[in-house]
C-alpha positions, -999 to 999 in steps of 0.1 A, spaced: -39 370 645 -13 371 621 8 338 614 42 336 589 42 352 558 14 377 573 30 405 593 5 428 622 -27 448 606 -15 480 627 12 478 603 1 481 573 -13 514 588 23 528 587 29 531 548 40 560 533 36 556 501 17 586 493 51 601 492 73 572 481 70 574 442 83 614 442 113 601 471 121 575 450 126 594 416 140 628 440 171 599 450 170 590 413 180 627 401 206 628 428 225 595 419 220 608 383 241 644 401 211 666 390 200 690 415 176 686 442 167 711 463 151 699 497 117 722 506 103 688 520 116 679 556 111 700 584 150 708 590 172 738 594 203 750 573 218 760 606 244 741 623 239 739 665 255 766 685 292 765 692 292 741 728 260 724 714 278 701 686 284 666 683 320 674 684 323 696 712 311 666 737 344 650 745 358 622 773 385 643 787 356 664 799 332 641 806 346 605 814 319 578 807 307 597 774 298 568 758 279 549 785 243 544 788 228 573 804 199 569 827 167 561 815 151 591 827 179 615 814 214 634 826 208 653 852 222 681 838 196 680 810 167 674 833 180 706 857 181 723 821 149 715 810 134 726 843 148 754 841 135 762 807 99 751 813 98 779 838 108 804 812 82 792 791 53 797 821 51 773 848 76 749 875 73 715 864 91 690 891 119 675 879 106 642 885 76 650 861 102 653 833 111 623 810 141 622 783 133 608 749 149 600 720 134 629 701 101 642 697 90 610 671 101 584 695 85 610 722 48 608 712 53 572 701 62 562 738 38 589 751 4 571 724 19 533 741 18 549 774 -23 566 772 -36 546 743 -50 512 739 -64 494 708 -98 509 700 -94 539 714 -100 574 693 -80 608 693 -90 638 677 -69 645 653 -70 686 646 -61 686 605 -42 692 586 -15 676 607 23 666 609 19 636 586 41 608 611 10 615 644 -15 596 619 6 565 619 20 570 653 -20 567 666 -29 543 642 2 520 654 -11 519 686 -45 498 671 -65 535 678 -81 557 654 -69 591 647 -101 609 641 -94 640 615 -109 675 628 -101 694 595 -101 730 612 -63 741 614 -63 755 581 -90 778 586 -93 780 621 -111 822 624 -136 808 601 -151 773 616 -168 768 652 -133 746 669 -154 734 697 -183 725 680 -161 704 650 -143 689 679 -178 680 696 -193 664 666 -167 640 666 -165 631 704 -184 594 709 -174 570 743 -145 554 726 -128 589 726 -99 593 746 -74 619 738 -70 649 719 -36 661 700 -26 693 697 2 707 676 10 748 680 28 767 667 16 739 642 28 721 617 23 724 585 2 755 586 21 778 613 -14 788 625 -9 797 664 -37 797 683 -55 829 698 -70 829 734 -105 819 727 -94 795 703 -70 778 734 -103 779 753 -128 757 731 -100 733 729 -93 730 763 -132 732 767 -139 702 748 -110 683 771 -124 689 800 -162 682 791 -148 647 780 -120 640 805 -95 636 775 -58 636 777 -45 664 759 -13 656 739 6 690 734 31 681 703 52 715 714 82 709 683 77 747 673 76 766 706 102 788 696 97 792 661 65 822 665 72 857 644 51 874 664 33 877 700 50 856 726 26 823 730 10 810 760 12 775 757 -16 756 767 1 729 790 8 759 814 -30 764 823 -39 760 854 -72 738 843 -48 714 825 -21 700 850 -41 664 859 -48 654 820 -24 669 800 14 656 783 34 677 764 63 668 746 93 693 732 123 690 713 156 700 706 156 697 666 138 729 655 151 758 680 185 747 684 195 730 648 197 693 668 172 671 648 202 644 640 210 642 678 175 624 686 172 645 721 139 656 732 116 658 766 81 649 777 64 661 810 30 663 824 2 651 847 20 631 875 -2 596 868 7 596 829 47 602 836 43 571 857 35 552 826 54 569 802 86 569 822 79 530 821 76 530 787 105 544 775 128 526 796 115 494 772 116 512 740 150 532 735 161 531 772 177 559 767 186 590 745 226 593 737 243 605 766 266 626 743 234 644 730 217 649 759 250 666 769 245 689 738 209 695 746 220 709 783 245 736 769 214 745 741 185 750 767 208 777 788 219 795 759 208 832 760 174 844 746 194 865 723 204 832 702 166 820 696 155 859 691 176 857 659 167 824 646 135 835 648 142 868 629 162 847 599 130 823 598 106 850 594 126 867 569 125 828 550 85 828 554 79 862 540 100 853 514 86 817 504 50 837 510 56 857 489 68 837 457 27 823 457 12 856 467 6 843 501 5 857 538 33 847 559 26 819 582 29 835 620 50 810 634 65 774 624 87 764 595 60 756 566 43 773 543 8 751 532 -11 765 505 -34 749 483 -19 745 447 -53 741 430 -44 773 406 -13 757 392 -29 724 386 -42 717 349 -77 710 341 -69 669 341 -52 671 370 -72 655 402 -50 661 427 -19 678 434 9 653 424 14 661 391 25 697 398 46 683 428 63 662 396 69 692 379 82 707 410 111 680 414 119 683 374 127 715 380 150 705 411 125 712 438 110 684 464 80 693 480 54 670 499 23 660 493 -6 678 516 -24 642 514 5 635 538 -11 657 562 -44 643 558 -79 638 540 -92 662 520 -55 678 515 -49 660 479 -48 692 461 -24 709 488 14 712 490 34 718 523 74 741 518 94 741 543 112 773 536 137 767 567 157 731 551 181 754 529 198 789 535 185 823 519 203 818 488 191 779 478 161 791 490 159 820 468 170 796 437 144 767 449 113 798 444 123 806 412 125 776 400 90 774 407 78 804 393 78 790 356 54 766 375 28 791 389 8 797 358 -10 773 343 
């Protein structure tokens, strides 16, 4: 029980200071006006569509802009997102859909809503370094499954299994997935979903990269028939439509967990920002033709980041993760010492230890934060950098 100057233990849990020594001297170089190019954060160059902008939301069109919204979301962007889900494979209800304040706040309220101190989730590694401490906030224990980096080569369901004990309650799963872009074939879906059901686990579908694939359309897991009591999936605006500042995303799943969840929110943000959520609406019915060619340009940025380390292009997502053992020197332990190199020569990159154990000597790009040309300066900046 923590008592004044002690702050909660589940805090502590939330540090990021793996990372905070290279931000700190990346903000540095900046106030100093020397160039840093940002291959760190999982952001587009783009600006929104025209209709889908901060600025094109305006009172003479929609009096009461700047009111609360409800806590379950516009209508309009409820009726959009319905709409959308069904494009993507299956009829959700409307009343099965919850508005969050982007996909962060999303799984926070979603780990409040399922989890309780004590519990465990598999934890599928590497991982989007924020779903550690999101877990761990909660008092559970994210339990790392380190197979998504090699995921043809390692027996999912059995690595899943081995980790399974009774205090085991959910599983999180993150595809097209961030940070290795690996998408998940058929059979590879099935042991997942396997290993669910055997073990009555909620399945926690982090969906942040459902449009960002380079290849075969996915079938995402949520839309399975097997899945509708126990799963929760949970999408967002920021990566197919260019809307990460406006905070807008949306959560849906098994009936009894939107219960919860729709309770939840209302007592964290209340609500997302009715302007936004306006946005978000216009975004979602936008022709196919708009994401077709985002995901054409960002295929075109991962062949070309892939290629700079001699690499196969990631088949979907907006990171290339590579393990920078051959540019480390023979001192070197781990991988931050070339990722210092990397910002002196006017490039931030982050950590793979951000993504979880046994990632020290790996490095995540995100070759979609800066347009063809910065991207094309930030990769040869590097290239001095490749050879030991």
């Amino acid at each position: 029980m923590p008592r004044f100057p002690n702050v909660a233990a589940t805090s502590t849990t939330l540090s990021a200071r793996v990372f905070s020594d290279l931000a700190a001297r990346a903000q540095e170089k900046k106030a100093a006006g020397e160039v840093v190019l940002p291959l760190h954060v999982g952001d587009t160059y783009e600006e929104p569509p025209e209709g889908c902008r901060a600025e094109n939301q305006v009172i003479s069109n929609h009096p009461g802009l700047h009111q609360y919204a409800p806590p379950r979301g516009m209508p309009s962007l409820i009726d959009a997102v319905a709409e959308r889900l069904a494009e993507l494979g299956r009829e959700v209800p409307k009343q099965n859909i919850q508005v969050v304040s982007g996909a962060t706040s999303g799984l926070h309220v979603i780990a409040e809503a399922l989890l309780e101190p004590g519990d465990e989730v598999l934890l599928p590694s590497p991982f989007w370094p924020l779903i550690r401490g999101i877990i761990s906030g909660r008092g559970a224990t994210p339990v790392q499954v380190p197979i998504m980096h090699r995921l043809g080569e390692v027996d999912i369901e059995g690595e899943l299994e081995a980790r399974v004990t009774e205090r085991t309650v959910a599983l999180y799963l993150n595809t097209p997935h961030n940070p290795t872009g690996a998408m998940l074939s058929a059979a590879q879906a099935d042991a997942f979903v396997r290993v669910a059901k055997r073990h009555s686990l909620w399945l926690i579908c982090d969906e942040a990269y459902q449009d960002i694939y380079f290849g075969e359309t996915p079938s995402p897991i949520w839309t399975r028939d097997d899945v509708q009591e126990q799963y929760v999936a949970c999408h967002t605006l920021s990566k197919s439509y260019g809307l990460a500042g406006a905070r807008v995303a949306y959560a849906h799943g098994a009936p009894s967990a939107m219960r919860a969840i729709r309770g939840v929110q209302t007592f964290s943000t209340y609500c997302a920002a009715r302007p936004m959520q306006l946005a978000g609406a216009n975004a979602l019915r936008l022709s196919p033709e708009f994401l077709a060619g985002r995901r054409v340009r960002f295929a075109k940025a991962a062949q070309t980041a892939a290629s700079a380390f001699g690499l196969a292009a990631p088949p979907g997502g907006t990171f290339l993760f590579f393990d920078a053992s051959p540019y480390l020197r023979e001192s070197e332990e781990n991988a931050l010492p070339f990722l210092s190199r990397c910002l002196e020569a006017g490039v931030m990159l982050t950590p793979g230890a951000a993504c979880g154990e046994g990632f020290e000597n790996w490095v995540r790009l995100c070759f979609t934060g800066v347009d063809p040309s910065t991207l094309e300066d930030a990769l040869g900046r590097l290239a001095p950098l490749l050879n030991r």
